[in-house]
Structure formats: structure tokens, C-alpha cells
VOBA-1610 file (N, C-alpha, C; in pm, whole numbers, padded with zeros to 5 digits, always signed):
BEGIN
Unk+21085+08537-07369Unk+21040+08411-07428Unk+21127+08367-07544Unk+21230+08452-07566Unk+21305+08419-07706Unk+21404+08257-07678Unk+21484+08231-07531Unk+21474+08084-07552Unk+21407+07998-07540Unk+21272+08006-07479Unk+21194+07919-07513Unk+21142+07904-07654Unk+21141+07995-07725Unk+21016+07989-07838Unk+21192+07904-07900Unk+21274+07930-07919Unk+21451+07854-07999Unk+21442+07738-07962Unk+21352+07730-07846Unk+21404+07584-07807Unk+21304+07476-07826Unk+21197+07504-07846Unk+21029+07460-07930Unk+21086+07413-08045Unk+21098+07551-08116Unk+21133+07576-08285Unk+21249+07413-08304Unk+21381+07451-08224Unk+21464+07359-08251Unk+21414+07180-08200Unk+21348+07183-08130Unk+21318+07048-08099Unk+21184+06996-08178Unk+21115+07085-08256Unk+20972+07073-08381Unk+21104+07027-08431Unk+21165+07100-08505Unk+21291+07044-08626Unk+21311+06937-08615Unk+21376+06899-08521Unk+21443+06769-08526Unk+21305+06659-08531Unk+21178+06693-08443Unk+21061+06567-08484Unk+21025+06605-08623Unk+21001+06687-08674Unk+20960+06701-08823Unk+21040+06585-08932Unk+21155+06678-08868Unk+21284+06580-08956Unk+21311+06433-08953Unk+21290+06399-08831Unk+21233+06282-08787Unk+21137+06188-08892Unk+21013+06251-08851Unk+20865+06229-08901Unk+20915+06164-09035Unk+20996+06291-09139Unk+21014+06301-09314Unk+21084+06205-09290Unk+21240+06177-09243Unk+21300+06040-09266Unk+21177+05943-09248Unk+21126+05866-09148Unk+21127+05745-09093Unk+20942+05778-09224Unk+20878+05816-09245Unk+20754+05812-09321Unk+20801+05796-09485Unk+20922+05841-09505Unk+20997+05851-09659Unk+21007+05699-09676Unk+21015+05632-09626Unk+21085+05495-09635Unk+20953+05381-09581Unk+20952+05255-09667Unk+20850+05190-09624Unk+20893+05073-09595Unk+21037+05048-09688Unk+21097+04924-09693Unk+21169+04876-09538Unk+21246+04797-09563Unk+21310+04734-09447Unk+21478+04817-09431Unk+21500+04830-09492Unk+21659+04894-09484Unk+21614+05060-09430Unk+21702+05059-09268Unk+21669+05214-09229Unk+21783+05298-09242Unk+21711+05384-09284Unk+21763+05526-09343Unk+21787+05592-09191Unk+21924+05593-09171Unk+21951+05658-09012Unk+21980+05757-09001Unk+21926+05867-08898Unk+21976+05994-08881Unk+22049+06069-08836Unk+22088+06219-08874Unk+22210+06261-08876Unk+22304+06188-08756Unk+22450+06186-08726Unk+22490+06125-08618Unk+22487+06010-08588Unk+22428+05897-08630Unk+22387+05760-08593Unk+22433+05660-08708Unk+22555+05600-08673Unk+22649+05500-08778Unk+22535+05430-08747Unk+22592+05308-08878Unk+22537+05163-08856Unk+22641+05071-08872Unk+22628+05034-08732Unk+22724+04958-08673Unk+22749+04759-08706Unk+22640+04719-08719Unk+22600+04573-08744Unk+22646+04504-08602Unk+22736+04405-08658Unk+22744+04357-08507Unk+22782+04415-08407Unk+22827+04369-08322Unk+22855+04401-08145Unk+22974+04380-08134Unk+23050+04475-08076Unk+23233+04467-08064Unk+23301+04350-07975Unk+23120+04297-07851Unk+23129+04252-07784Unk+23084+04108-07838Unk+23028+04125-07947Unk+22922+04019-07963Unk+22843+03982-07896Unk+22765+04022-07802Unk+22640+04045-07735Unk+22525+03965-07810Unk+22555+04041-07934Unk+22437+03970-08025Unk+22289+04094-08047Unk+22182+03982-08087Unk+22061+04129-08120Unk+21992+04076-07965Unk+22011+04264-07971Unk+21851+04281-07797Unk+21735+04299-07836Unk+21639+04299-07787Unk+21516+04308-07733Unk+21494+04425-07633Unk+21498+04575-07738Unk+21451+04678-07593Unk+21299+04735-07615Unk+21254+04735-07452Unk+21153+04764-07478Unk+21135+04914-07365Unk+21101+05039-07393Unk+21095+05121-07406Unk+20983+05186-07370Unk+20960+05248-07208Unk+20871+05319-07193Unk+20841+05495-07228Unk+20750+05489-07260Unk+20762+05671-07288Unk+20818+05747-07436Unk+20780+05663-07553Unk+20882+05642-07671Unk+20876+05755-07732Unk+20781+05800-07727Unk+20795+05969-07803Unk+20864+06057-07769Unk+20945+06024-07683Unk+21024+06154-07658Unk+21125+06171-07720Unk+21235+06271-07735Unk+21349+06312-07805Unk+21429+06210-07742Unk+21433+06141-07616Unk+21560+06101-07558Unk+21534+05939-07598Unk+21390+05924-07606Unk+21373+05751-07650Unk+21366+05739-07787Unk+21334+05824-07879Unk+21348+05784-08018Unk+21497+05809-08042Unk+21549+05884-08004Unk+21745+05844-08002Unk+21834+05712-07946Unk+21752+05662-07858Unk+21810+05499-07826Unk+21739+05414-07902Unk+21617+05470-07935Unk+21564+05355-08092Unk+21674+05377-08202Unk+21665+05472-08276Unk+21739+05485-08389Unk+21889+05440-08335Unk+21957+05418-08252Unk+22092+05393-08223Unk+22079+05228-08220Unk+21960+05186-08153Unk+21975+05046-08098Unk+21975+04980-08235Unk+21867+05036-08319Unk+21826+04966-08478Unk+21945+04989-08536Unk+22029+05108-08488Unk+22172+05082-08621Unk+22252+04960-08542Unk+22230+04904-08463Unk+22291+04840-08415Unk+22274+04688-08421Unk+22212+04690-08492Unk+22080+04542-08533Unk+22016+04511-08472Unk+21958+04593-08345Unk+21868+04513-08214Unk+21746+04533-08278Unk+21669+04505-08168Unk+21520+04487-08240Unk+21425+04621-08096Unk+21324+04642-08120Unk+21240+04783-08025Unk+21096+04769-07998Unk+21069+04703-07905Unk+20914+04718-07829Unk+20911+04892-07799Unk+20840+04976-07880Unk+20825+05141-07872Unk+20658+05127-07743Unk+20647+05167-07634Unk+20535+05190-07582Unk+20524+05302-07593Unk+20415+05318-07547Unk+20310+05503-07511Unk+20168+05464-07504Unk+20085+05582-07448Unk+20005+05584-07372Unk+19867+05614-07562Unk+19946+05654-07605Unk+19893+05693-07754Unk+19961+05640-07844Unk+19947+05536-07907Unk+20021+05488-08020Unk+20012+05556-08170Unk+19934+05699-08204Unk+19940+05781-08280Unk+20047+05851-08344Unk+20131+05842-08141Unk+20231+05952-08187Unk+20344+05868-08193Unk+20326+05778-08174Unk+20443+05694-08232Unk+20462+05609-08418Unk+20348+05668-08468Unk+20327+05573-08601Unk+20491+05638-08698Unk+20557+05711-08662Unk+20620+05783-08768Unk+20733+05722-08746Unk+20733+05615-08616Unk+20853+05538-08606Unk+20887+05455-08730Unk+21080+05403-08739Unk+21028+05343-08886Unk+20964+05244-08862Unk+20913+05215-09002Unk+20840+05101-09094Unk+20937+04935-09122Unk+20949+04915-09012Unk+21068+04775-09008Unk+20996+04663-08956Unk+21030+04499-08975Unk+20985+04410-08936Unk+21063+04434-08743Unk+21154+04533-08749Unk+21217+04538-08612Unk+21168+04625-08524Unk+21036+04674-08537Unk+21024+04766-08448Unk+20850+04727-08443Unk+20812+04694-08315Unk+20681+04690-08292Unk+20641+04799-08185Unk+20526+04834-08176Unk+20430+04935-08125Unk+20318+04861-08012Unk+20328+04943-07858Unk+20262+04852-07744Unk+20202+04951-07706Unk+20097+04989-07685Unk+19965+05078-07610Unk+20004+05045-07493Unk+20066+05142-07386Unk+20099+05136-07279Unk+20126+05236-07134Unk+20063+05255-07031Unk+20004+05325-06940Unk+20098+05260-06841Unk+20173+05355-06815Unk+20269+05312-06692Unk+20171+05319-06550Unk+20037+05411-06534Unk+20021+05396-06471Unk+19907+05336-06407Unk+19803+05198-06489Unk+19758+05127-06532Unk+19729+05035-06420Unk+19841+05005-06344Unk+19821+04917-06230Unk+19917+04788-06274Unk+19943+04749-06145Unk+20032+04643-06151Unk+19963+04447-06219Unk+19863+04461-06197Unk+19769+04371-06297Unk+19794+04409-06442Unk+19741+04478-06489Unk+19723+04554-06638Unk+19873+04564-06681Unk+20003+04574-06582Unk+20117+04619-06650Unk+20155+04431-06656Unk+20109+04385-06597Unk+20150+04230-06566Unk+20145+04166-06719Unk+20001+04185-06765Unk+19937+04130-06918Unk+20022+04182-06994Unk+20043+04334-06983Unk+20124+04413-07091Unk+20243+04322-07133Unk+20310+04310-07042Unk+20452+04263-07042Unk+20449+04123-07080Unk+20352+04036-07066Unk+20349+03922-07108Unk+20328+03944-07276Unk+20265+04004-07278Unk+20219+03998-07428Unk+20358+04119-07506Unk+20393+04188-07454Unk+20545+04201-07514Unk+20620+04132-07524Unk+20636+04048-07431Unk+20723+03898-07460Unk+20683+03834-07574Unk+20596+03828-07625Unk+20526+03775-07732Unk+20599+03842-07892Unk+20621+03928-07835Unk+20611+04024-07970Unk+20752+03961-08027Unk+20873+03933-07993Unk+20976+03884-08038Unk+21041+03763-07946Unk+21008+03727-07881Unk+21046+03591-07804Unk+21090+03618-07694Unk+21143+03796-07671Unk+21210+03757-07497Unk+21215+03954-07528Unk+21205+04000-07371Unk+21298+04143-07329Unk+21431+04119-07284Unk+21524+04179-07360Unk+21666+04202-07271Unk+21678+04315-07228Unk+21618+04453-07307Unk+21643+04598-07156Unk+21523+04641-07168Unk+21512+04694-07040Unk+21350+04752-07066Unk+21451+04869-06998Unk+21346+05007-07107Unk+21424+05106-07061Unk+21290+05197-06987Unk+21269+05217-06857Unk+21213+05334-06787Unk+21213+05447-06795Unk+21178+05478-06949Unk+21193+05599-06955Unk+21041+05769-06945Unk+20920+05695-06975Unk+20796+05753-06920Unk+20813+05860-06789Unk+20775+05953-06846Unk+20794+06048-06665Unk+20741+06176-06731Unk+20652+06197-06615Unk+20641+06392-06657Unk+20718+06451-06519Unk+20653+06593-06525Unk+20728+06692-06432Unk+20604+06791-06398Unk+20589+06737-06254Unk+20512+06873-06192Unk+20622+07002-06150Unk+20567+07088-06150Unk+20594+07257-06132Unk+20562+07305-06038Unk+20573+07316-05843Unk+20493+07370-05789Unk+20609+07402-05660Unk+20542+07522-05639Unk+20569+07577-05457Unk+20496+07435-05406Unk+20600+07379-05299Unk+20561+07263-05208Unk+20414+07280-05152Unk+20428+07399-05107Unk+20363+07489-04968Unk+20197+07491-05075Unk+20169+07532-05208Unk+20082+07528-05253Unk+20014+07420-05350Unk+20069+07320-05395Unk+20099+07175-05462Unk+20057+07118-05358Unk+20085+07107-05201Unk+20036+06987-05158Unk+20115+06850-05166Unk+20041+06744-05075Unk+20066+06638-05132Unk+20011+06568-05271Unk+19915+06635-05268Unk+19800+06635-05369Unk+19876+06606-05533Unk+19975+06705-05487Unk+20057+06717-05646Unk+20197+06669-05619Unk+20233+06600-05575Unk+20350+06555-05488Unk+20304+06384-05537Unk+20169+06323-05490Unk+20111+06228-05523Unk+20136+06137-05673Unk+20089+06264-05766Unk+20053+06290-05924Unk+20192+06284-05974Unk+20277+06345-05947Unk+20363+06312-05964Unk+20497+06150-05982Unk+20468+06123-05820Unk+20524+05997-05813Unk+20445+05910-05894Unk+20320+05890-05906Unk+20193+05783-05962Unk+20330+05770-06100Unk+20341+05844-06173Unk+20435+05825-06284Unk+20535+05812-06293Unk+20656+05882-06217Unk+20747+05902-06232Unk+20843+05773-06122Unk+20712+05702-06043Unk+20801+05670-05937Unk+20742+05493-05925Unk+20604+05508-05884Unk+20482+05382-05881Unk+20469+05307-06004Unk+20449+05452-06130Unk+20469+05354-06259Unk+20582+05275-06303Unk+20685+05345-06279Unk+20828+05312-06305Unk+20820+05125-06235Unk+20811+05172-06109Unk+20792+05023-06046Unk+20751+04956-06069Unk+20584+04973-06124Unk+20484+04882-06150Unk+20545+04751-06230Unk+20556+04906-06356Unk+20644+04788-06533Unk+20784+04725-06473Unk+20865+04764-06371Unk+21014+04684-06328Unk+20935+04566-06342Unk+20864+04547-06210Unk+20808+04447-06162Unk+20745+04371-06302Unk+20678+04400-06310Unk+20630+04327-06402Unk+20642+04245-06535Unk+20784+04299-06556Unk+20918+04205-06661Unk+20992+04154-06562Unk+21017+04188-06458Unk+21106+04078-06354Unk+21094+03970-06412Unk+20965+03925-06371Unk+21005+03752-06374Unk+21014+03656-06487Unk+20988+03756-06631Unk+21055+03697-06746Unk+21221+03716-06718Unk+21288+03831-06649Unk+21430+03840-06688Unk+21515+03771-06580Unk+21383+03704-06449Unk+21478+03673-06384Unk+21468+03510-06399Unk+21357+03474-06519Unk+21338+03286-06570Unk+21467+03303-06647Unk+21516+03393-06711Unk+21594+03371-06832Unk+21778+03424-06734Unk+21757+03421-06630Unk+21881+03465-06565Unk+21955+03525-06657Unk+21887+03663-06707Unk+21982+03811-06849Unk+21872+03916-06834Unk+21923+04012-06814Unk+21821+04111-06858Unk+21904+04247-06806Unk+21860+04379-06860Unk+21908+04504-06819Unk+21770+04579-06780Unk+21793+04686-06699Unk+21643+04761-06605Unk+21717+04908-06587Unk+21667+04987-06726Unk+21752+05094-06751Unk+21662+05199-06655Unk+21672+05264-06564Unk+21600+05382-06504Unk+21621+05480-06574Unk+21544+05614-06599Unk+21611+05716-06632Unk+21565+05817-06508Unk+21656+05852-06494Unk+21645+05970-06351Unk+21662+06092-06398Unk+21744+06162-06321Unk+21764+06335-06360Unk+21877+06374-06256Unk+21957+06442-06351Unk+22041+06570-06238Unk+21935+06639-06161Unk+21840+06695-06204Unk+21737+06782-06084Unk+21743+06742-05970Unk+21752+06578-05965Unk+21728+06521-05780Unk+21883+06564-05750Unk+21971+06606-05774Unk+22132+06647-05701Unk+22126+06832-05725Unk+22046+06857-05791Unk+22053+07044-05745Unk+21878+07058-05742Unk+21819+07023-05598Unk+21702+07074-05585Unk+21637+07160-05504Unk+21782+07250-05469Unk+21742+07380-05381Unk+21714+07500-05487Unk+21565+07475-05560Unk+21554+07593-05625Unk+21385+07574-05622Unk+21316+07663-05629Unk+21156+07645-05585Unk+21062+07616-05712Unk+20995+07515-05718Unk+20938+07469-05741Unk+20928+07304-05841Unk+21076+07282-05807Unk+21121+07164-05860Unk+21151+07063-05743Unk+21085+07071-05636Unk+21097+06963-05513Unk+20993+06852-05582Unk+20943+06871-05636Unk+20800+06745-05672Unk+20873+06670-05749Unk+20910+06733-05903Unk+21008+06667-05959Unk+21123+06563-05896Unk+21203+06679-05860Unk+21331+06611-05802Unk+21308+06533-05715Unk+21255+06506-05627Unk+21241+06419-05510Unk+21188+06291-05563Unk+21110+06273-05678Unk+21075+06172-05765Unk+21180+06114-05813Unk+21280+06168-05913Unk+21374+06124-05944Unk+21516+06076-05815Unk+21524+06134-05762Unk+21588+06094-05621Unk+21532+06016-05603Unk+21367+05927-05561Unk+21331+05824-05514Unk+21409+05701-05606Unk+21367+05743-05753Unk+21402+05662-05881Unk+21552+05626-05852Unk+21659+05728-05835Unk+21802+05639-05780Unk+21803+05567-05661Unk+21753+05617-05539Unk+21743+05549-05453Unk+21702+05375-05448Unk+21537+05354-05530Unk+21511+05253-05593Unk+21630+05153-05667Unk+21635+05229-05746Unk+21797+05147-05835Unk+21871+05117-05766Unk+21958+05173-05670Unk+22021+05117-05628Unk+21999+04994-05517Unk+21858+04983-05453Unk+21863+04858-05399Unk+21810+04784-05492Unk+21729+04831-05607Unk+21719+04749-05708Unk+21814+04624-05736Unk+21981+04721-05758Unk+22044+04648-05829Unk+22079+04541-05751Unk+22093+04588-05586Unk+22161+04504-05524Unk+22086+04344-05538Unk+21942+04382-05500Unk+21832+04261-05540Unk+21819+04168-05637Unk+21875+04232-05780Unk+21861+04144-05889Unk+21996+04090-05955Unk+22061+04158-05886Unk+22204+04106-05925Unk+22184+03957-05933Unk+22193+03862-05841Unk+22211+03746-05772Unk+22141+03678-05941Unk+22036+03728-06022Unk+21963+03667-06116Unk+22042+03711-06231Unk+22168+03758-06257Unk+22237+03837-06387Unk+22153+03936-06448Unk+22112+04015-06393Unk+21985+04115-06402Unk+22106+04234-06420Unk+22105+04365-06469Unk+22189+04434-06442Unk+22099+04593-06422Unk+22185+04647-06345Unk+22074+04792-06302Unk+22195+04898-06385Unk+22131+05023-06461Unk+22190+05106-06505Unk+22051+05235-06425Unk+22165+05347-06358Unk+22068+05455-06340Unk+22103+05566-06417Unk+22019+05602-06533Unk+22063+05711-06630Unk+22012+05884-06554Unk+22123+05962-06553Unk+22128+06088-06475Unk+22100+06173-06629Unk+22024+06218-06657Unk+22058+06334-06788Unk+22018+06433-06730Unk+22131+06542-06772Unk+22128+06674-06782Unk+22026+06758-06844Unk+22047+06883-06871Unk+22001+06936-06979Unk+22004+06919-07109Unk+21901+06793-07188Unk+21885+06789-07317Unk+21752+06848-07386Unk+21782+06847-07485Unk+21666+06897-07532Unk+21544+06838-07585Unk+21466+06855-07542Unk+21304+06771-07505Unk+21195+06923-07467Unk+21056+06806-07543Unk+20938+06945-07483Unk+20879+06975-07363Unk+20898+06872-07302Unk+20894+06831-07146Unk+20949+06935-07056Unk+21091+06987-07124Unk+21142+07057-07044Unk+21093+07208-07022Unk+21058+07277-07084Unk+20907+07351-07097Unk+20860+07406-07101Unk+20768+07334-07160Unk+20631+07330-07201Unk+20549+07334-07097Unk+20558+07228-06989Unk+20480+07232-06867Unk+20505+07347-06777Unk+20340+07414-06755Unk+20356+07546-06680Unk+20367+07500-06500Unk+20402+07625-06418Unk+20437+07601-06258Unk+20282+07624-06228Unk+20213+07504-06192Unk+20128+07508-06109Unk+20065+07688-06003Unk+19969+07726-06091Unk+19959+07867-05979Unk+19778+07885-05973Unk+19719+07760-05959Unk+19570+07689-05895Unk+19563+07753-05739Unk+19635+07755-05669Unk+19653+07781-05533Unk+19757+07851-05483Unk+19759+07973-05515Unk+19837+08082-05522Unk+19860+08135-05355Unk+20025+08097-05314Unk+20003+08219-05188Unk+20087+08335-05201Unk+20031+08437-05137Unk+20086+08549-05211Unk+20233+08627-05139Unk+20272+08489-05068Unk+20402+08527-05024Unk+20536+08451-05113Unk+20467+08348-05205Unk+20525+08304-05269Unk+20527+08358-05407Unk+20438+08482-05457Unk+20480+08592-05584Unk+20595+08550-05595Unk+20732+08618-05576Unk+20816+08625-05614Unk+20897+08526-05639Unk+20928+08430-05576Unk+20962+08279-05578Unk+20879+08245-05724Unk+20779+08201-05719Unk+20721+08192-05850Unk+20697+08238-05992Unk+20729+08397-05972Unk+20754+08501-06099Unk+20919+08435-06121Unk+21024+08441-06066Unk+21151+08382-06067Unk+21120+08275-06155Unk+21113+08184-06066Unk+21101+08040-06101Unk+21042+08000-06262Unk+20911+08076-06302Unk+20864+08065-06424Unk+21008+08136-06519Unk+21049+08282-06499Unk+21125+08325-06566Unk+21288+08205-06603Unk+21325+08159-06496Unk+21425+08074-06518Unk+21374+07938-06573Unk+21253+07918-06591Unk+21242+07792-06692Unk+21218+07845-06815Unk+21168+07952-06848Unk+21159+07992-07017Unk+21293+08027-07069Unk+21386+08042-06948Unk+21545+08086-06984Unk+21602+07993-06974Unk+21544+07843-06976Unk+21659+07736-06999Unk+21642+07701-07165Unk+21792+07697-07188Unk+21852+07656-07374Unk+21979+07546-07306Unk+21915+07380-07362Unk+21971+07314-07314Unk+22049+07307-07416Unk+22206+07269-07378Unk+22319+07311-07458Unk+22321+07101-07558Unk+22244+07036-07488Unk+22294+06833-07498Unk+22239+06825-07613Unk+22314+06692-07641Unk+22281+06644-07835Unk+22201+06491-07764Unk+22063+06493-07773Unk+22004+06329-07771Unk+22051+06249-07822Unk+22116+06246-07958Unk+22124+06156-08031Unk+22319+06089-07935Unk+22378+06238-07961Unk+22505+06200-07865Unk+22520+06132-07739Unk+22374+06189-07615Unk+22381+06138-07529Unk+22340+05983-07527Unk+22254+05957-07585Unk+22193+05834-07605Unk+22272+05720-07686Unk+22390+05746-07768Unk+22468+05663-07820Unk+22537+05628-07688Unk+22636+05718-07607Unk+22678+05691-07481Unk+22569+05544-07384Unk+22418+05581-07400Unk+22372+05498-07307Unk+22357+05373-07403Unk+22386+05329-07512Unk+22302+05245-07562Unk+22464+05204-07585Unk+22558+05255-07586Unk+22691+05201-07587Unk+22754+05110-07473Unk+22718+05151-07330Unk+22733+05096-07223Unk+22642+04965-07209Unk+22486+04956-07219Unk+22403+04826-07233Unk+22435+04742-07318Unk+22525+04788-07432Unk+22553+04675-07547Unk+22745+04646-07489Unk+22825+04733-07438Unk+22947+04690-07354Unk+23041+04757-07498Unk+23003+04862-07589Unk+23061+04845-07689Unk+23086+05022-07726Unk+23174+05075-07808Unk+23188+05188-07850Unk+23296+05254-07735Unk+23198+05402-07735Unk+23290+05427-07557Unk+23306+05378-07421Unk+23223+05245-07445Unk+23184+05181-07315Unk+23288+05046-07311Unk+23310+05043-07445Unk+23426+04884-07430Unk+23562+04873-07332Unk+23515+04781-07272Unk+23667+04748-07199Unk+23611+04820-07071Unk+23550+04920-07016Unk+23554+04969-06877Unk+23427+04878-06776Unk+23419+04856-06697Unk+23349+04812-06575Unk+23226+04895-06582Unk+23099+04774-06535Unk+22947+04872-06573Unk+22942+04966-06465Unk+22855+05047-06506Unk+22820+05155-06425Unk+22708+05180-06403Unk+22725+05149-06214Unk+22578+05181-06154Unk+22487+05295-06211Unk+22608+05398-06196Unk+22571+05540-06257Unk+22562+05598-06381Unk+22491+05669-06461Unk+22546+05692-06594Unk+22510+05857-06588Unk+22551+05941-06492Unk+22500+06085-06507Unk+22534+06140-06739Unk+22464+06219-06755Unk+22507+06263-06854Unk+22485+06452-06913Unk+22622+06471-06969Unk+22670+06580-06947Unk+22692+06652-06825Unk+22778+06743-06935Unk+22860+06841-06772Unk+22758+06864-06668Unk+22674+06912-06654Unk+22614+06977-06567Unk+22560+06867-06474Unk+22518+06757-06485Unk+22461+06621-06422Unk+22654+06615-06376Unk+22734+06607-06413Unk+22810+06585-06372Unk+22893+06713-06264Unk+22814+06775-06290Unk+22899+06931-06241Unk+22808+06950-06048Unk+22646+06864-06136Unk+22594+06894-05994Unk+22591+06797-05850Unk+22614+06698-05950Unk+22658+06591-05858Unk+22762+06595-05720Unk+22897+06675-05809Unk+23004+06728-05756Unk+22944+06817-05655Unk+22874+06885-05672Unk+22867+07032-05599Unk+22784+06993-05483Unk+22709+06861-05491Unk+22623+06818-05385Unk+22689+06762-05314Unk+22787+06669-05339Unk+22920+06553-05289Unk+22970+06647-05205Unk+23013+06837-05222Unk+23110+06882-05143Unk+23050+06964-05080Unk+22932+06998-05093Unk+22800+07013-04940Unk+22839+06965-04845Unk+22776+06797-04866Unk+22799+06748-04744Unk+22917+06669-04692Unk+23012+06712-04767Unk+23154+06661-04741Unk+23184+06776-04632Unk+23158+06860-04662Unk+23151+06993-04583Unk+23092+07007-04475Unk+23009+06963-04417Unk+22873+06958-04334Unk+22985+06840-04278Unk+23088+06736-04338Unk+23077+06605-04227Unk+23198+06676-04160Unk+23293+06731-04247Unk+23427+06758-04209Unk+23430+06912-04094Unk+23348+06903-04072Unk+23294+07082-03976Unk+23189+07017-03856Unk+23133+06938-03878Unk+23084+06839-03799Unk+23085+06725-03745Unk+23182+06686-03803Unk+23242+06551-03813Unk+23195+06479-03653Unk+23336+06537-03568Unk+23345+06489-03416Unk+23201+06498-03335Unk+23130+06564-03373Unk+22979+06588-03315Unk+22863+06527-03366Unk+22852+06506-03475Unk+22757+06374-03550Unk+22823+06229-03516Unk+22981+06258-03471Unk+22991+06059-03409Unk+22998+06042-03257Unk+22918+06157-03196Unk+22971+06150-03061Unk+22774+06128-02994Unk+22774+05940-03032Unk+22635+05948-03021Unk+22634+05801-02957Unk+22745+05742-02936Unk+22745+05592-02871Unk+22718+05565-02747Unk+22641+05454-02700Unk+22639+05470-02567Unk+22721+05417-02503Unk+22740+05485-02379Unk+22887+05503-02295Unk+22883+05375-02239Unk+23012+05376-02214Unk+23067+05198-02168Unk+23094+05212-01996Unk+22987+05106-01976Unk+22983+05169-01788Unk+23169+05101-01711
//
């Protein structure tokens, strides 16, 4: 348990530290944390956004807040508990939305209208809300397969939908997904629920993008690696419905999640994403990207999946195209 309990300890730190900055300060001028210039304008001149932000308590969304605010934008923060968001700063730029991704497509409809409200318009809404079920397929069910997507996949959709048609009256808007490397290495047991969620989530995006293009809508699908978050876990492997051929698979499986020490800096990765939506920093001058995997390993697994089935075509090749019907 010694990297898990390092990796608790280190991610309390950084919200504590958090908490003391953004509660120290009442005024309007923010006090930004470690890593995070303040930039003012836009390299691009873009100008100030409007992001609005599902799932805000987490390590990976309060790092595109604090980046976007050094940046002069302005932050619709949602969550399902607006408690745990009060420690956000204290700015005329940052408002707070009670929000249930999985609520229903009515209820997310109002939401979003009345976020529009809050500063005159959304320019990114970032999808970032998601948990992670833990389970042997075989004992999870669809049951937990279900529970899963409801959030990670239905909710995600619900809220797209439901700012659409402000971003597609105003022909501008960005529809940030956040996905996962897990959906590109998910031959390991008990992360099919997960991953296959997030795999739906790129899949989505990408006809997403093709769909909203035509409205200057733009699709970004964010891949993160291993960063550090409580999410990553905290949540135990489902063992309600235990089969006892799956012991060992499951003793494994728990042991290699208390042995993950994610090596990623949030604040680093998240300048990268909030650099590309604004066209500015490391992102200036290059062509958008459908994709935004982040760090090595999102990038390492990607690769390793690409030469699977590069492998599978080039060994199979002549026999997977030998399927046309014959010419009389």
C-alpha cells in the first residue's frame, strides 16, 4: 500500500495547497499556482472564453481553471455538489453551476440555458465528469457496464447536446471530450467497463467532429495518461459477485492498482490542453488536433495498439480482402 497511501498523501497536498491559496485571497487579483504564468492576452488574440467545465473538482479541471483564469478567460465550474467547489477562487470570473451530468437530457437542457446566462455565451465546454467502474466483465454484468456509461458516456452526450444549439446559433464553439489511454491498452482485467466507455467517448468525437464542423464548432478528444487524481484509486474492484475462478485475476488486478504512482504534472498537462483551445503557447502555429493523447504512456499505448493490428493486417492481409463477389 506504500504507493497508494504517496499517492493520496501527494494529491491531499496539492488540494490543501490549493484550498490555502484560492481561500487566502478574497479580492479580484488571482494569486496563481505553482507553474501557472499569467499570460493576459492571447498570442492569437482569440480574446476572453467562456469555459464551462464538467466535473470541476478534480485535479485535472481545477488545472484548466487556474490556467484559463491566467489567461484572462472567464469559468462556469459545475459539480454535482457545489461544496466542494467553494475553495475555487473568489473572482467576479468564476461562477459555480449545481450540475448532474446524469440528470437527463431535459434538466441538462435548462442547465445550459441558464449557464448561458451566467456571462453572455459558452465558447468550450469541457467534458470532463466521469467515474470508473472496477470489475471482472463475467461478474459486473451489464448491470455495471450500464452505471458506468450513464456517466461516462450518456452524460457526456446529454450536456454536448444540450449547448449545441447555443454554439451552433453563434457558428464558434469548442466540445472538449476527455477520454483516456485505458480505451488503447484494455487487455488487462477488470478495466473493460472503464475502457470501453472511454473508447465509446473517442469514437463519439470523432463523428462528433465530423457533424459540427460544417457550424465552426471544433472537436478536441483529450487522451490522458497517468496523472495524478483520486479517482485513480480510490475506487475499489467491484467483488459483490465473486467467481471463484476469477481469485486470481482479481487479487492481481487490485494489487496493480494500489501499485500505480502516476509519474504526470496536471498543472503541465493541462497548460498543453488549454494551450491548443486558445491556438497559443506550444500549440501556436501547428494545425488543430483531433487528438490530444497526453504523456508518454497515452502516447506509448496508442503506438503499441496501432502495431497489433498493423500486424494482424500485414499476416492477414490477402485473406481479410479475399471477400468480393466473383465476377461471373
Amino acid at each position: 500500500m506504500g504507493a497508494i497511501t504517496s499517492l493520496l498523501t501527494r494529491s491531499d497536498n496539492i488540494l490543501g495547497n490549493a484550498a490555502a491559496q484560492h481561500n487566502a485571497k478574497k479580492e479580484a487579483i488571482l494569486e496563481l499556482p505553482s507553474g501557472i504564468e499569467k499570460t493576459g492576452e492571447s498570442d492569437n488574440n482569440c480574446g476572453e472564453l467562456v469555459w464551462l467545465i464538467t466535473g470541476a473538482a478534480s485535479l485535472l479541471a481545477r488545472s484548466i481553471i487556474d490556467h484559463a483564469l491566467a489567461r484572462g478567460d472567464k469559468i462556469i465550474a459545475t459539480g454535482r455538489h457545489l461544496d466542494k467547489l467553494r475553495d475555487l477562487p473568489q473572482t467576479e470570473s468564476v461562477k459555480l453551476l449545481e450540475l448532474d451530468v446524469t440528470a437527463g437530457p431535459s434538466v441538462l437542457k435548462s442547465k445550459m440555458e441558464e449557464a448561458v446566462t451566467l456571462f453572455g455565451r459558452v465558447d468550450v465546454l469541457v467534458n470532463n465528469a466521469g467515474d470508473s467502474v472496477k470489475t471482472i466483465l463475467e461478474e459486473g454484468g451489464s448491470q455495471l457496464l450500464r452505471k458506468q456509461y450513464e456517466t461516462n458516456v450518456f452524460g457526456l452526450l446529454d450536456v454536448t447536446n444540450a449547448i449545441l444549439p447555443h454554439m451552433r446559433s453563434r457558428r464558434s464553439g469548442t466540445v472538449v471530450l476527455i477520454g483516456s489511454r485505458t480505451s488503447w491498452r484494455s487487455e488487462l482485467s477488470t478495466v473493460g467497463a472503464y475502457a470501453s466507455s472511454k473508447a465509446a467517448v473517442r469514437v463519439l468525437g470523432e463523428t462528433l467532429a465530423a457533424e459540427i464542423a460544417p457550424f465552426s464548432i471544433r472537436t478536441l478528444i483529450v487522451e490522458p495518461g497517468d496523472f495524478l487524481t483520486h479517482g485513480t484509486v480510490t475506487i475499489p474492484v467491484y467483488e459483490t459477485n465473486p467467481i471463484s475462478d476469477y481469485d486470481e485475476q482479481r487479487k492481481l488486478a487490485k494489487k496493480r492498482i494500489e501499485n500505480i504512482d502516476p509519474k504526470n504534472d496536471p498543472v503541465k498537462g493541462m497548460r498543453i490542453l488549454v494551450d491548443v483551445v486558445r491556438g497559443e503557447g506550444k500549440a501556436k502555429g501547428k494545425k488543430w488536433p483531433l487528438y490530444l493523447p497526453l504523456g508518454p504512456e497515452a502516447k506509448d499505448g496508442i503506438e503499441a495498439k496501432v502495431k497489433v493490428v498493423q500486424d494482424v493486417l500485414d499476416e492477414w492481409g490477402d485473406i481479410i480482402s479475399d471477400t468480393r463477389i466473383d465476377k461471373s
